[in-house]
N, C-alpha and C positions, 0 to 999 in steps of 0.2 A: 158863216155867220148863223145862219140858221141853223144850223147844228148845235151850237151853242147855245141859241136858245132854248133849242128842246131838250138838251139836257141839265139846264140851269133848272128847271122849272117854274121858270118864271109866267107862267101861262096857266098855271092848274088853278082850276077854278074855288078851293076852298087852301090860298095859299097862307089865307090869316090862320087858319086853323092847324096847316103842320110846321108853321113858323112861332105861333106864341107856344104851344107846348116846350120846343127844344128852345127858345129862348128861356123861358123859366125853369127850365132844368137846369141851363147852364148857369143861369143866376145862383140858384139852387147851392150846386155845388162850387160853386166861388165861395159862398156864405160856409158851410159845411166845414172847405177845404179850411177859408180862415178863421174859425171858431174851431177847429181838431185841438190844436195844442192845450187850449183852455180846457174844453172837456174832459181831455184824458189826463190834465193835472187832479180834476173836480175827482174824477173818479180813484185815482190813484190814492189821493189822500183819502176817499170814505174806505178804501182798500187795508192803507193801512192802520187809519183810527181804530178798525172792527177785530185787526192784525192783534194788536196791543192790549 
């Protein structure tokens, strides 16, 4: 059990601080992941308006 502990990290003293970073990254890239197909339509069409 203690084991587990120590390697969960649940005891490091600035735990807010390496858990909201990788929280908002991973928000981050959810958002990214679901807004891709959109953007690379957005882009594809100024691609080929400039095309023509």
């Amino acid at each position: 059990m203690i084991d587990t502990v120590l390697h969960t990290g649940s005891h490091h003293p600035n735990l807010v601080w390496v858990l909201l970073p990788s929280l908002l990254s991973f928000a981050a890239g959810l958002g990214i992941g679901a807004t891709s197909g959109r953007l690379r339509n957005v882009f594809d069409q100024s691609q080929t308006a400039s095309n023509d």
